[in-house]
DOSE-167064 format. One record per residue (C-alpha): residue number from 1; x, y, z; residue in one letter. Coordinates in pm, whole numbers, m for minus. Layout:
N
<NUM <X Y Z> 'A'>
...
This chain:
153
<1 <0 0 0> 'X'>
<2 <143 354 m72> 'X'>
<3 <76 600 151> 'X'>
<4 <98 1003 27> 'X'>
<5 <323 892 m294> 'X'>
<6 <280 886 m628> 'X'>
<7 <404 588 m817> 'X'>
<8 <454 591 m1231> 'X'>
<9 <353 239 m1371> 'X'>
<10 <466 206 m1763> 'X'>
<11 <226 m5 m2005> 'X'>
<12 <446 50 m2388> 'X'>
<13 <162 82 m2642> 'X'>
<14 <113 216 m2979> 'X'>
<15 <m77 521 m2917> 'X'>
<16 <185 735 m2826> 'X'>
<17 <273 916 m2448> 'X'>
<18 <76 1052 m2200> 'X'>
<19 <m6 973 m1833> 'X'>
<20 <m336 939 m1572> 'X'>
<21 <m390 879 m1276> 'X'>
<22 <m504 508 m1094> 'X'>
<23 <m662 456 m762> 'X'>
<24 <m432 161 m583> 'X'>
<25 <m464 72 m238> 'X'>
<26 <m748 153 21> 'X'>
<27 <m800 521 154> 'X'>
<28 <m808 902 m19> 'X'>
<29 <m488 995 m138> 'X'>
<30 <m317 679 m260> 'X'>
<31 <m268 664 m645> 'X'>
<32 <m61 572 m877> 'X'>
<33 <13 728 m1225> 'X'>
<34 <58 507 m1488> 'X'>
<35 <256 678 m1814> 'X'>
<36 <136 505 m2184> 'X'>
<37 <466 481 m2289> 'X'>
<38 <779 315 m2149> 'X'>
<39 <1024 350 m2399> 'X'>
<40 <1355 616 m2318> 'X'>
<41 <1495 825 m2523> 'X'>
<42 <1727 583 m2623> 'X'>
<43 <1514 308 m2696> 'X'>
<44 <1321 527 m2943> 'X'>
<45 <1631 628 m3099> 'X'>
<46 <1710 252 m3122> 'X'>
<47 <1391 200 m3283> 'X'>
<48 <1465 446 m3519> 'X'>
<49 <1721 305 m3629> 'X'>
<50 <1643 m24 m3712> 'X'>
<51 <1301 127 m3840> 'X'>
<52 <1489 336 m4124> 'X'>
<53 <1736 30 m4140> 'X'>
<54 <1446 m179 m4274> 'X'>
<55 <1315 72 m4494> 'X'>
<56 <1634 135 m4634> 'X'>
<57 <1725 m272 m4691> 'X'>
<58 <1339 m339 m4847> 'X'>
<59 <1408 m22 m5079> 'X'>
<60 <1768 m191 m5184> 'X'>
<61 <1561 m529 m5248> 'X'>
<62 <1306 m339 m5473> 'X'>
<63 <1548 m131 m5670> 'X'>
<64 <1767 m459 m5749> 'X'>
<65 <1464 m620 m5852> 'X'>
<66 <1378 m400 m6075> 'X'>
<67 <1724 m328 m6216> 'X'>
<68 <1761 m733 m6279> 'X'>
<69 <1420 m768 m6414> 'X'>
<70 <1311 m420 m6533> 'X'>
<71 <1309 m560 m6941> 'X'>
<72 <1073 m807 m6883> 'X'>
<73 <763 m763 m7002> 'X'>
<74 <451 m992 m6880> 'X'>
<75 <145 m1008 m7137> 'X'>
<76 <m227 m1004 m6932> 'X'>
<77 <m467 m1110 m7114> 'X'>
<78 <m824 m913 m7024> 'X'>
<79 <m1155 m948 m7149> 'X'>
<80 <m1298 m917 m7544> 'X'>
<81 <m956 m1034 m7651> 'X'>
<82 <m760 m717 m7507> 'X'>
<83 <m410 m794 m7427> 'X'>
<84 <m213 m554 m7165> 'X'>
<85 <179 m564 m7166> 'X'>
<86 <309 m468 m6835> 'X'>
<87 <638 m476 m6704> 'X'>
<88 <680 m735 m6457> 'X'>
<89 <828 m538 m6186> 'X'>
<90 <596 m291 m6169> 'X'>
<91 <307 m536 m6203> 'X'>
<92 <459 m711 m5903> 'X'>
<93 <474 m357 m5692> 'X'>
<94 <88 m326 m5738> 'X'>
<95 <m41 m653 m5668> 'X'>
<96 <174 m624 m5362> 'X'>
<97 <43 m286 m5280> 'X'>
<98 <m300 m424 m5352> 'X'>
<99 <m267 m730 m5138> 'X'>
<100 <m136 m487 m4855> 'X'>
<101 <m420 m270 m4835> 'X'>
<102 <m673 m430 m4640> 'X'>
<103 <m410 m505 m4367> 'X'>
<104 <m321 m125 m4391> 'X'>
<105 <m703 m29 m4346> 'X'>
<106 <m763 m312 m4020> 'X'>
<107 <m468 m206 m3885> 'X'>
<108 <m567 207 m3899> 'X'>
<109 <m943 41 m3784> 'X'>
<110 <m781 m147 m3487> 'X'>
<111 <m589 162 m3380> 'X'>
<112 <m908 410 m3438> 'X'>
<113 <m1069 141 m3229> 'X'>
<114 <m815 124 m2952> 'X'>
<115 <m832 487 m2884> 'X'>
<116 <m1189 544 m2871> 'X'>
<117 <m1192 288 m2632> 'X'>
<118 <m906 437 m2393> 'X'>
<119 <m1048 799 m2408> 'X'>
<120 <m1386 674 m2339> 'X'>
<121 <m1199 450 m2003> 'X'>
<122 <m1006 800 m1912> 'X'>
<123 <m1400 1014 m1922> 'X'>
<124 <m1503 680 m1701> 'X'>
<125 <m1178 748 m1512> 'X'>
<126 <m1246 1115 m1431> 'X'>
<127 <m1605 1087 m1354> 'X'>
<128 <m1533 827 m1089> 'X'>
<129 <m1219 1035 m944> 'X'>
<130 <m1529 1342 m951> 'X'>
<131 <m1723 1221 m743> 'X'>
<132 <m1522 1245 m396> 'X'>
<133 <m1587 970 m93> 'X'>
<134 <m1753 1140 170> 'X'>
<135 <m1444 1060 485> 'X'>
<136 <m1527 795 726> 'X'>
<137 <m1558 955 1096> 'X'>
<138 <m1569 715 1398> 'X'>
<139 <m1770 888 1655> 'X'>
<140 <m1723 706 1984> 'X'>
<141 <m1903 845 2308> 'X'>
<142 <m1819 734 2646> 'X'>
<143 <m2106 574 2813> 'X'>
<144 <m1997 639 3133> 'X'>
<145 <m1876 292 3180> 'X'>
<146 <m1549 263 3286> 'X'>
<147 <m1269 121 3034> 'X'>
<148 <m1027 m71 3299> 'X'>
<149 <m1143 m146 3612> 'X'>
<150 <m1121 86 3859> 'X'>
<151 <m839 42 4162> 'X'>
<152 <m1024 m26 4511> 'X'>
<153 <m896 135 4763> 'X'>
């Protein structure tokens, strides 16, 4: 139980920074603030790197696929006899495009999701940290009955 401190729980997600407060433990006062993102400075940097370090390798990929296969030409055959020549690199780049937009669009669904749900738990959050406990008071009135027994003379 903490008593009259604040303590900073981490949860990483993919929504970014930012920080509210939690209830833990019994009593008024005690909470605990738990920040949406864990990563350091350092970390992110990290990240970064190997973020643009992937880019960088899948655009190598791409460009050396195209260089070794940018003359060949791939023959489609559409309806009423029509015939489309496209080059086969580029044909490749849009079916892959193609393929990767749904994921794209459940992904940016799932994240549009995820936030609605977390801003509507932080409105649920303040309301309940609104509405204040009223503080307990014992009342305790002697009776006139004696606590320890009296010493006889």
């Amino acid at each position: 139980m903490i008593k009259g401190r604040r303590l900073t729980l981490t949860h990483p997600t993919a929504f970014g920074g930012g920080a509210f407060p939690l209830p833990v433990g019994e009593g008024v006062g005690n909470s605990a603030t738990v920040r949406l993102s864990s990563r350091g400075n350092e970390e992110r940097k990290g990240m970064r790197f190997l973020k643009v370090l992937f880019w960088l390798l899948l655009g190598g990929l791409v460009a050396a696929f195209v260089i070794y296969n940018g003359d060949e030409r791939v023959d489609i055959r559409l309806w009423g006899g029509l015939v489309a020549d496209f080059s086969l690199p580029l044909l490749l780049i849009i079916v892959f495009l193609l393929g990767l937009l749904p994921a794209l669009i459940a992904y940016q669904t799932l994240r549009w999701r995820s936030r609605q749900r977390l801003a509507g738990l932080e409105r649920a959050l303040a309301d309940l940290r609104a509405v204040a406990p009223e503080p307990v008071t014992a009342s305790i009135t002697p009776t006139g009955l004696p606590l320890m027994a009296d010493p006889q003379p």
